[in-house]
N, C-alpha and C positions, 0 to 999 in steps of 0.2 A: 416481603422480601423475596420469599421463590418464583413470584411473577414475575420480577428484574429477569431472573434468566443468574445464569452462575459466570461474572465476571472474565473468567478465565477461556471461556467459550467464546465470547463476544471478543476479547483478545486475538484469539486464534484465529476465528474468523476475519477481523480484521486485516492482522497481514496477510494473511491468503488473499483478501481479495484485492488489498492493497499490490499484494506483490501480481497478482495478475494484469490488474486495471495499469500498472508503470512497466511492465513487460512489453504489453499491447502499443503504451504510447512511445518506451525508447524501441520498440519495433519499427512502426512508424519514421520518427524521427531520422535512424539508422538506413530506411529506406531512401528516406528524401537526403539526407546528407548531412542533417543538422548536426546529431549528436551519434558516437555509438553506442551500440549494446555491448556493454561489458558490462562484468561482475559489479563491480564495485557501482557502477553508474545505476544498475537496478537494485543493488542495494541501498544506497542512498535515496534513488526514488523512494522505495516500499517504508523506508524506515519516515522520511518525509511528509508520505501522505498519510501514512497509520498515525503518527502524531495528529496532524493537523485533522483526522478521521476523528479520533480520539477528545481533542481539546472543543470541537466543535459537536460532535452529541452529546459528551459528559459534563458537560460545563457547568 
């Protein structure tokens, strides 16, 4: 079980890099005109992808 690594790490890590990798894309977006960067839209991103992160390594 100490080789898993401590849950709550790989959590953290997660949204961070969650919230990075959906920062970079409603950047993006907010460039081209699609969508904005606002709070709430990078929130919902990071929260979106750290799930779907989550549901698809732990499964």
């Amino acid at each position: 079980m100490a080789r898993d690594g401590d849950i709550r790490v790989l959590l953290v890590l997660d949204l961070l890099l969650s919230a990075a990798f959906a920062g970079l894309v409603l950047w993006g977006m907010d460039f081209a005109g699609v969508a904005e960067f606002t709070l709430p839209n990078l929130a919902f991103a990071t929260a979106a992808l750290a799930a779907l992160t989550y549901v698809v390594v732990l499964r």
